[in-house]
C-alpha positions in Angstrom: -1.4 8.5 9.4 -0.2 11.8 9.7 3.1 13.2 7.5 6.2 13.5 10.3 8.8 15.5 10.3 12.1 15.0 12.6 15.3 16.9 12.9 18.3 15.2 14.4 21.8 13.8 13.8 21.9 10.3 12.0 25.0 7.7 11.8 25.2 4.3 10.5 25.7 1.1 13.0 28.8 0.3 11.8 30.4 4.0 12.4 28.5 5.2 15.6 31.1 8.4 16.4 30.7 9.7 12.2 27.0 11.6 13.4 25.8 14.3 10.6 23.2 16.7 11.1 19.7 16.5 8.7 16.0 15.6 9.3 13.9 12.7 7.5 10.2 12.9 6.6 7.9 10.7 6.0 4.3 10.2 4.7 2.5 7.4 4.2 1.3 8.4 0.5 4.7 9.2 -0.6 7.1 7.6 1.8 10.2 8.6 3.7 13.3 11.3 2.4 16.2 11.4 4.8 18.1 14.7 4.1 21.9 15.2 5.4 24.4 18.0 5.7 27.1 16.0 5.3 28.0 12.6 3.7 28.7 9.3 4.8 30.8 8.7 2.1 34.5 7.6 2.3 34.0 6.8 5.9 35.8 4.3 7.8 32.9 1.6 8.5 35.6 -1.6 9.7 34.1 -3.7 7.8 36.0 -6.2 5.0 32.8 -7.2 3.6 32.4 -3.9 1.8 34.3 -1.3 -0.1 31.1 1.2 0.8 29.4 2.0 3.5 26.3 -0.3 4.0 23.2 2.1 3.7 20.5 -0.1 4.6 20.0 0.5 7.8 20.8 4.4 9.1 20.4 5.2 12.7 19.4 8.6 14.7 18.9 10.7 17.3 16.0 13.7 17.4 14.7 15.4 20.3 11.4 12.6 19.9 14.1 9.7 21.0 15.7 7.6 19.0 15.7 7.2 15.2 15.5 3.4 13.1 15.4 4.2 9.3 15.3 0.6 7.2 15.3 -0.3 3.7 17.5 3.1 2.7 18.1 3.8 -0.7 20.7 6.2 -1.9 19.0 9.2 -4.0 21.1 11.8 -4.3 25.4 13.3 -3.7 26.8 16.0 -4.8 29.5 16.6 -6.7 31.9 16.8 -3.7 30.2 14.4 -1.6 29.1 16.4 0.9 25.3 16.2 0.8 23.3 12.6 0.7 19.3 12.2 0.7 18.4 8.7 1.0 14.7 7.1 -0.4 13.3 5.4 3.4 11.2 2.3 3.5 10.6 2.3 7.1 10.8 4.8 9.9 10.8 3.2 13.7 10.5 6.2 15.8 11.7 5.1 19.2 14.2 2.8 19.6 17.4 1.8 17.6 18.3 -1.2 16.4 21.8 -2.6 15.3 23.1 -3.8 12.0 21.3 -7.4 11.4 18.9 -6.8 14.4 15.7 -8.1 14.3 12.8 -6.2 14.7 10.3 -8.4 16.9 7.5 -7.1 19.1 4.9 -8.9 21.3 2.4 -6.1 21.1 1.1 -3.9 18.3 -1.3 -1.7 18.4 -3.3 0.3 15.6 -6.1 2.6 14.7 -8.0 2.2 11.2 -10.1 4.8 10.1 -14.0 4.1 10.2 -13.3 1.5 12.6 -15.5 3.3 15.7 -18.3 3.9 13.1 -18.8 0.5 11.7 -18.1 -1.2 15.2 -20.9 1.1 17.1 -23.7 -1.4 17.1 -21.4 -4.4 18.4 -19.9 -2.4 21.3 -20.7 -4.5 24.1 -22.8 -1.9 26.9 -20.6 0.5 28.5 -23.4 2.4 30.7 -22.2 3.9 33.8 -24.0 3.1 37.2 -26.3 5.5 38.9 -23.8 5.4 41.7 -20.9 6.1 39.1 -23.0 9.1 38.1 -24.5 10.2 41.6 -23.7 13.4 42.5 -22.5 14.4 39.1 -18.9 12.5 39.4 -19.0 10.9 35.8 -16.1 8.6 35.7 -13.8 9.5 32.7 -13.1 6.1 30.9 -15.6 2.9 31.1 -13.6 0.2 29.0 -14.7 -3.6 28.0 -12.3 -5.8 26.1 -13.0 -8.5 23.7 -10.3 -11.2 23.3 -9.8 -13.2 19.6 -8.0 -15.6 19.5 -6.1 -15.8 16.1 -4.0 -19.5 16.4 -0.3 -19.9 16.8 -0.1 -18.0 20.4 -1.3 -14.8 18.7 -4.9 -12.7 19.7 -6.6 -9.8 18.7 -8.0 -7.2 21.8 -10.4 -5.3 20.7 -10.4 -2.4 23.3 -14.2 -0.8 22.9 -14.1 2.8 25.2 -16.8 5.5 26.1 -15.5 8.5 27.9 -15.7 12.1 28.1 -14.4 14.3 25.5 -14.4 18.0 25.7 -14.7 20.4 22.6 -15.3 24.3 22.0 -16.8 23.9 25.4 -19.1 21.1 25.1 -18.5 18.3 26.9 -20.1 14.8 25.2 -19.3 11.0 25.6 -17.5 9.5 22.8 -16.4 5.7 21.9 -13.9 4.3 20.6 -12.2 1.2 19.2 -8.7 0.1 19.5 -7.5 -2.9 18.4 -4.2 -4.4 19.7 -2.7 -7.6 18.7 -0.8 -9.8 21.2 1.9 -12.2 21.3 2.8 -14.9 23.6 6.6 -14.3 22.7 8.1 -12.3 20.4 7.7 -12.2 16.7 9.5 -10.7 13.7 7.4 -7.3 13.5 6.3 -8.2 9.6 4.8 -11.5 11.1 3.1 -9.2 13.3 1.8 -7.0 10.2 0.3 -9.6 8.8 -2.6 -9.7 11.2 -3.0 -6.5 11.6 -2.8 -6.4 7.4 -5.9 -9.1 7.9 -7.9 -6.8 9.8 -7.6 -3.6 7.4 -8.7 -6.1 4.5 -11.5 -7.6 6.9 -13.1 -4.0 8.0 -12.6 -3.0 4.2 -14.8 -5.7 3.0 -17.5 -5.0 5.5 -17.4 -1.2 5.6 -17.0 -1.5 1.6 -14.9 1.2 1.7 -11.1 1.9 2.3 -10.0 1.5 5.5 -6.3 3.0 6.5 -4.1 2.8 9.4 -4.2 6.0 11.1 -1.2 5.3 13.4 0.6 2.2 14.0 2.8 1.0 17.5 4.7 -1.9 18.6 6.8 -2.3 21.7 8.9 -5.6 23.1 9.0 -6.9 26.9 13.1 -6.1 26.6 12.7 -2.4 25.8 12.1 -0.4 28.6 12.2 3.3 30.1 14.5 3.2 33.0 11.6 3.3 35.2 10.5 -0.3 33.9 7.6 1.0 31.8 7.6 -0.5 28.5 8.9 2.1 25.7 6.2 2.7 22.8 7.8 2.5 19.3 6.1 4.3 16.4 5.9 2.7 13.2 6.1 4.8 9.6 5.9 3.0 6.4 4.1 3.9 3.5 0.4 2.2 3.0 -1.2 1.3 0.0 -4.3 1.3 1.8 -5.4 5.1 1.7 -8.6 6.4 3.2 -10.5 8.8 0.7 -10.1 12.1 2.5 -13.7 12.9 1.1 -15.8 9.8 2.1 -19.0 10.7 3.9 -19.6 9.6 7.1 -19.8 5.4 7.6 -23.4 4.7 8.1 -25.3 1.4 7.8 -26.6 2.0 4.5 -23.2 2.4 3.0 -21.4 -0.8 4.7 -21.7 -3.9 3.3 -22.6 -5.0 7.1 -21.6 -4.3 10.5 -20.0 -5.3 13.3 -22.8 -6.6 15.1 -24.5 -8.0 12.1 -21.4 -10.5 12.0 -21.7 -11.2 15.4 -19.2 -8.9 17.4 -16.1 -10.7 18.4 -17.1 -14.1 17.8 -17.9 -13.4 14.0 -14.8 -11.2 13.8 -12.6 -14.2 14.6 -14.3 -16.7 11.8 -13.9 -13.8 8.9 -10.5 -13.2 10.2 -9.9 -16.6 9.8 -10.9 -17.0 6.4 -9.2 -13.7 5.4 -6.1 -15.2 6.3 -6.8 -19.3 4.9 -7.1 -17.2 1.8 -4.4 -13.9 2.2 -2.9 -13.9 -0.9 -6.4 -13.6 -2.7 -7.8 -11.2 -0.4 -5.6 -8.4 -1.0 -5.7 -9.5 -4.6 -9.4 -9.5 -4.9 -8.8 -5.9 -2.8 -5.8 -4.2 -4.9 -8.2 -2.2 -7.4 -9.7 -0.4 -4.4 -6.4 0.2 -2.9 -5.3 1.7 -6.1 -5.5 5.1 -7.3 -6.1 5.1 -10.9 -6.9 1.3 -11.6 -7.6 0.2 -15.3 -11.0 -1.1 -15.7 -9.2 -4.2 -17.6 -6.7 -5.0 -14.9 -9.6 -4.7 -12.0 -11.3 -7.5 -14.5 -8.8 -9.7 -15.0 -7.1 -9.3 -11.2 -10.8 -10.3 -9.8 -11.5 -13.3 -12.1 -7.8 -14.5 -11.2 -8.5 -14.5 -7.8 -11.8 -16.1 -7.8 -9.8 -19.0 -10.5 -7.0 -19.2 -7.8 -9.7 -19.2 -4.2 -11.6 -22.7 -6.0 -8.1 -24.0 -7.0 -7.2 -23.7 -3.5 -10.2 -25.5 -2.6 -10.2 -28.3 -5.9 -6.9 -28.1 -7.1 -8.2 -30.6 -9.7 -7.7 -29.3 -13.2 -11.0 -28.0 -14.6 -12.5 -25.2 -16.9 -12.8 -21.6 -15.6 -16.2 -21.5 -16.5 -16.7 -24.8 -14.0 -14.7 -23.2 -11.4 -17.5 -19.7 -11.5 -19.9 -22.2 -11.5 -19.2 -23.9 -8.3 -18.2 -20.7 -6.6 -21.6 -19.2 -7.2 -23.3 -22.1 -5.8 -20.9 -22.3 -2.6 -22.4 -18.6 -2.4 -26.2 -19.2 -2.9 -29.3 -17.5 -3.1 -27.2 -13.9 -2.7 -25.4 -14.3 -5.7 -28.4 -15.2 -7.3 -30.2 -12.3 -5.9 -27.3 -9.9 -7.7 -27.0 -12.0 -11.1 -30.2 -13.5 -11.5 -32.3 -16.9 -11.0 -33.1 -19.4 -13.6 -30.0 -20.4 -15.9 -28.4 -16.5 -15.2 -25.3 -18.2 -13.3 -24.5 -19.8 -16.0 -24.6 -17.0 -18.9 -22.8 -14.8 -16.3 -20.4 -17.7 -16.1 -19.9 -17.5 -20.1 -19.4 -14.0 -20.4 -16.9 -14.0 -17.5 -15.0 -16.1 -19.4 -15.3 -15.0 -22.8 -14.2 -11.3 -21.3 -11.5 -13.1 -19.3 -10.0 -14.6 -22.5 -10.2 -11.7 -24.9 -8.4 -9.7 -22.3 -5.8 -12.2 -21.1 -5.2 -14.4 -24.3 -5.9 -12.5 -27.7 -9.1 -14.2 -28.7 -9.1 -14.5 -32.8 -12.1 -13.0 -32.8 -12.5 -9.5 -30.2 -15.3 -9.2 -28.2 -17.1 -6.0 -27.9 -16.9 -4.8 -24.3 -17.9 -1.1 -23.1 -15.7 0.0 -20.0 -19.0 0.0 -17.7 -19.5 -3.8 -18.6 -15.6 -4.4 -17.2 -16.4 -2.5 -14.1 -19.4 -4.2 -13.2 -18.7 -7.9 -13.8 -15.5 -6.8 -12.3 -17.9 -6.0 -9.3 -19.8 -8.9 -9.3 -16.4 -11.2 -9.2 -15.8 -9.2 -6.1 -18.9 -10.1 -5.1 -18.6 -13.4 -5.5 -15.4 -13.6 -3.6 -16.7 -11.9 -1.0 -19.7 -14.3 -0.4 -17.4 -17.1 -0.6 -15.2 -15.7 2.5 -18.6 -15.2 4.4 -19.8 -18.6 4.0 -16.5 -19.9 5.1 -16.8 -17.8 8.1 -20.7 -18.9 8.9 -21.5 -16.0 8.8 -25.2 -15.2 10.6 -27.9 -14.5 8.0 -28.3 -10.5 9.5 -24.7 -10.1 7.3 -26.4 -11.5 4.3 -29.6 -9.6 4.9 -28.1 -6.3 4.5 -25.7 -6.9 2.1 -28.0 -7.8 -0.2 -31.1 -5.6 0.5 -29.3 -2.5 2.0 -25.8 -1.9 1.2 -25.9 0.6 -2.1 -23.3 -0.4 -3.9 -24.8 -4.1 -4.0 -28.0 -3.4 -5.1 -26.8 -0.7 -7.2 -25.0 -3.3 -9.1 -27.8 -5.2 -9.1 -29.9 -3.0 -11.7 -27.1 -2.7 -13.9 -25.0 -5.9 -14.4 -27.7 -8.7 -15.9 -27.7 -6.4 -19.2 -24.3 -7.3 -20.0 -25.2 -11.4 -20.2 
């Protein structure tokens, strides 16, 4: 998502007429800043419950519309109280809401990088009609949906487009990919988030790379231009999802499998649905991509907790870790086998996991020698494993398993590297 900048006037709910000049910024690698010429300070906000003003929640105006900035944070005030800048959580750019309003919405709509890329060979056909093209009168926009159903009254619309696009002159067809999530009533907007949180862990698996939001909307039936359209509100917060700006193009050697591989919509809905039986873990099992500088000790020990806590979830029986890799690699077959090894090498992987997870995590008497390339590739492996797990839960079709595991690089680069370490 791209940094924003907005100059206004801003006022809290609770003193609408006290408006100060200032602007706000906000990126989603480093946040929001809401500068003011003024201060709010030793204002009268009516209000018994407080001897200060109530910061949380700051409202504006900029020439854009107006301005909702949540979870405010004081930084900084001078000396005379006549300058604030305030941390911002979230920046709603569109609409204002009051003290203690909810924030619902019964329609979001994203963009994640990489999405078009990895969903071009499940994009149903979109070929215009010689009678479309006859003459030379190319229609601008041929569009198919696909509808998902995600349970509770909430879907997934997967909006799949081909039209013109014209650049230095040249004039070529281009798709693209939009998915929008819909509700059939309105839902608190982090409810919302979730799903669309689902789908940027989803497309991360199978891409194997980061996958960010590139811009984020929501809108609510009851929010409306005063022609009756339906008023668009831009969402700002900051993501810990962040696409590598320097990532080569997505190509089907590089993803871990594609759209079509998993079956299009269809296959979309089952991984969905086991990303989100298993949330927590997901973005667990996830969180050393998603960080910048991870520890080769805490991606370890993050991935073996997640793979301890996805066969708890399934055998909540008390049991040994070792027992619990054990099972899991069987659930996942003869493609975890085709990383680690055949024969008896699911079991010594097994034992090393565990020997590496207890010298980390609980101070073994005796230390274990372990190189920082062995940590990063059992690390991988566990992620591996987790992965396989969610794919077998989601039945997935043996084309996702196929290229996985004799195509994607960074699995069969792992591969030739991790059976030295047991």
């Amino acid at each position: 998502m791209p940094e924003v900048q907005l100059d206004g006037t801003f006022w809290l709910p609770a003193a609408p007429d006290h408006k100060i000049a200032g602007w706000v910024t906000f990126s989603p690698t480093a946040g929001g800043s809401l500068t003011l010429l003024d201060s709010f300070e030793g204002i009268d906000v009516d209000s018994v419950d407080s001897p200060r003003p109530d910061y949380n929640r700051i409202l504006g105006e900029s020439v854009d519309g107006g301005l909702t900035l949540d979870d405010c944070r004081l930084e900084f005030l001078n000396r005379f109280q006549r300058r604030q800048r305030f941390a911002v959580g979230k920046l709603l750019n569109g609409a204002h809401y009051e003290s203690g309003e909810a924030v619902e919405t019964d329609r979001l709509v994203t963009k994640l990088s990489d999405l078009r890329l990895w969903a071009l060979d499940g994009v149903p056909d979109l070929d215009f009609t010689p009678e479309q093209l006859a003459g030379g009168h190319i229609p601008r926009v041929n569009e198919h949906s696909e509808h998902i159903a995600l349970g509770d009254g909430a879907r997934l619309k997967m909006i799949h487009r081909l039209g013109l696009s014209f650049d230095l002159g040249l004039t070529q067809f281009r798709n693209t990919t939009t998915p929008q999530f819909e509700f059939d009533a309105p839902v608190d907007l982090d409810t919302a988030l979730e799903h669309a949180f689902d789908l940027l862990a989803a497309v991360t698996i199978a891409a194997d790379r980061v996958v960010a939001f590139k811009d984020l909307t929501f809108s609510h039936p009851d929010l409306l231009h005063p022609d009756g359209s339906r008023v668009t509100v831009g969402l700002h917060e900051r993501w810990r999802a962040q696409a590598d700006p320097n990532r080569g193009q997505l190509n089907k050697d590089l993803a871990a499998f594609t759209y079509g591989q998993l079956g299009r919509g269809e296959g979309l809905r089952r991984f969905l649905e086991a990303v989100r039986n298993h949330r927590a873990l997901t973005r667990q099992v996830l969180r050393p991509l998603y960080d910048t500088t991870p520890t080769v000790q805490d991606s370890f020990f993050t991935r073996v907790a997640a793979l301890e806590g996805l066969d708890e979830q399934r055998h909540p029986q008390r049991t040994y870790l070792v027992d619990r890799l054990k099972r899991l690699a069987r659930n996942a077959g003869p493609s975890f086998e085709s990383l680690v090894g055949d024969g008896d090498a699911v079991e010594r992987w097994s034992e090393r996991m565990k020997d590496l997870r207890n010298n980390i995590g609980h101070g073994s008497p005796v230390p274990l020698h372990q190189s920082a390339a062995e940590l990063y590739e059992m690390s991988e492996a566990a992620y591996w494993l987790f992965v396989l797990n969610l794919l077998v839960e989601a039945d997935a079709p043996a084309a996702v398993y196929t290229n996985l595991t004799t195509t994607a690089r960074r699995f069969t680069f792992l591969r030739n590297h991790v059976r030295r370490h047991f």
